[in-house]
C-alpha positions, -999 to +999 in steps of 0.1 A: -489-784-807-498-789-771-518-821-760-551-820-763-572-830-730-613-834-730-627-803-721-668-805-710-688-780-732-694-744-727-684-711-734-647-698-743-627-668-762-640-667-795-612-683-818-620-664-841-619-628-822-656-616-839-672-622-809-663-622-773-673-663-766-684-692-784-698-721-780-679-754-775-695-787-776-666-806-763-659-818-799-658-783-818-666-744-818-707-742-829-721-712-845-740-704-810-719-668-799-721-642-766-710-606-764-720-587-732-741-619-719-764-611-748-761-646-773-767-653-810-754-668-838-724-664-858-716-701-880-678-702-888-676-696-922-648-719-944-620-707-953-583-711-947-576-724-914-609-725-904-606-766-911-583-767-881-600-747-852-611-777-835-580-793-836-551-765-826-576-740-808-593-758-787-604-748-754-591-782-737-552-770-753-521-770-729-488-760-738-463-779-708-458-751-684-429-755-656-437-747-621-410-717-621-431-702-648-469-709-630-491-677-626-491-670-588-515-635-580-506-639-546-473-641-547-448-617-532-421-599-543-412-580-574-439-599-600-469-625-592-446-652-613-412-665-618-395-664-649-392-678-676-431-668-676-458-677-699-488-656-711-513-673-735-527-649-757-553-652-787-535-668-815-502-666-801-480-667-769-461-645-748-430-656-734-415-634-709-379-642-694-349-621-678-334-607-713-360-614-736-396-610-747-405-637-772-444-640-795-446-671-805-478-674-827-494-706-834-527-724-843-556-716-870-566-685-855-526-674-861-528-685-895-562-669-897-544-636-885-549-610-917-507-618-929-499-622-890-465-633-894-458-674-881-434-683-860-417-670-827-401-631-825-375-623-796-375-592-785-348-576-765-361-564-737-334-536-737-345-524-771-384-516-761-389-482-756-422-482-743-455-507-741-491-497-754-518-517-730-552-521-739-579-537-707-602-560-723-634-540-724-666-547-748-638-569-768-603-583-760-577-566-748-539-562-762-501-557-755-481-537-779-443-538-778-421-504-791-390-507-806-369-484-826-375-489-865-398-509-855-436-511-877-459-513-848-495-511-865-510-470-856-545-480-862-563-478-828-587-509-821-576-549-810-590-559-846-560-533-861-533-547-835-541-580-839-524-576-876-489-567-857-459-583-851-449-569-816-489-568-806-504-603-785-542-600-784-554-612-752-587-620-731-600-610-698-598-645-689-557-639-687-554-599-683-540-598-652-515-619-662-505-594-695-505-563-673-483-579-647-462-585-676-465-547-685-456-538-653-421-557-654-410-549-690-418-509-676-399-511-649-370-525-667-372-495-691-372-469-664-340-490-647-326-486-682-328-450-680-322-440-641-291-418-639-261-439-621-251-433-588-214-425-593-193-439-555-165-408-545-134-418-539-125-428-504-106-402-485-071-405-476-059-403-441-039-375-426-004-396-421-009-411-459-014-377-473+020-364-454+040-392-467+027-388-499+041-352-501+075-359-484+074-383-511+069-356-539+099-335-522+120-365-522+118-369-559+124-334-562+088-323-572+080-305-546+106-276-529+110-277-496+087-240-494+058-257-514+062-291-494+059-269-462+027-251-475+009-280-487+016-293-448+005-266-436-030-266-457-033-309-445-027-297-409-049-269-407-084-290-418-076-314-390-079-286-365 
């Protein structure tokens, strides 16, 4: 678990993913909720995990981030960050480096996940096949991995994907972050499958070719008529 630092009440990601913010106090998520600036009340009710919100999903959470793998919009080049890159998603973590993509789930609201699987999953990035986006909208937003045999949830909705093992639920507050990380795993697909540029072979000069075929008559290969022609045919494209 990351270390905790104090974070000043107010309004964050719902944990819990019913609603699109709720309230924290600066000691623990309150039943005081938001969705489309309109607020109410929603109290968390017990259950397992639930015990532990305030402790692993806490607004005021950091996970150690290097500077190679800092979120940079206005960066140049290829991708707005360096790799190894993180993403932090609801629930879980996205971990995007050169060969692999890598959900690391952790926290209540993972274990709170409808049979959300624990743990960390590498994926290959040479075995997606494509990536399903979702923008943040009304609710959250999500990133869905492909892979072949793979049991990607087909029920359309975040609530749906959030029950998937190749899926990392995500809010607006980090969705430029996930699409930039969309962008990269789609242009390594389509790099995948570009057709190769295959190099001819470099031409031989005129005096190499000759010597060549004296060569051939030499070892008997070539008669001295068909060693004359084949001259002939070398001569006649210098012209």
């Amino acid at each position: 678990m990351g270390a905790m630092t104090t974070t000043d009440p107010g309004w964050h990601p719902d944990p819990t993913e019913r609603h699109e913010h709720r309230y924290w106090d600066g000691a623990e998520w309150t039943e005081h909720v938001a969705d489309a600036g309109e607020a109410s009340t929603d109290p968390i009710v017990a259950g397992p995990g639930v015990e532990a919100l305030a402790e692993d999903d806490a607004p005021g959470e950091t996970e150690p981030e290097s500077a190679a793998g800092a979120w940079d919009p206005t960066a140049g080049g290829s991708a707005p960050f360096a790799l190894p890159f993180t993403a932090k998603g609801l629930g879980g973590q996205l971990i995007l480096d050169e060969n692999f993509v890598t959900i690391a789930r952790k926290g209540a609201l993972a274990a709170m996940g409808g049979g959300m699987a624990r743990g960390e999953k590498r994926i290959p990035i040479g075995s997606i096949t494509a990536v399903q986006f979702k923008k943040p909208g009304g609710r959250n937003g999500y990133i869905q991995f492909t892979i072949p045999g793979g049991n990607e949830v087909k029920k359309r909705g975040v609530a749906a994907a959030a029950k998937d093992e190749n899926t990392v639920v995500f809010t607006t507050f980090h969705a430029a972050e996930f699409e930039a990380v969309r962008d990269y795993v789609e242009r390594r697909i389509v790099e995948r499958h570009a057709p190769q540029t295959v190099q001819a072979a470099p031409t031989k000069d005129l005096p190499t070719q000759l010597r060549e075929l004296a060569a051939l008559r030499d070892e008997g290969l070539l008669s001295d008529a068909e060693f004359e022609a084949e001259k002939a045919k070398l001569l006649s494209r210098t012209d």
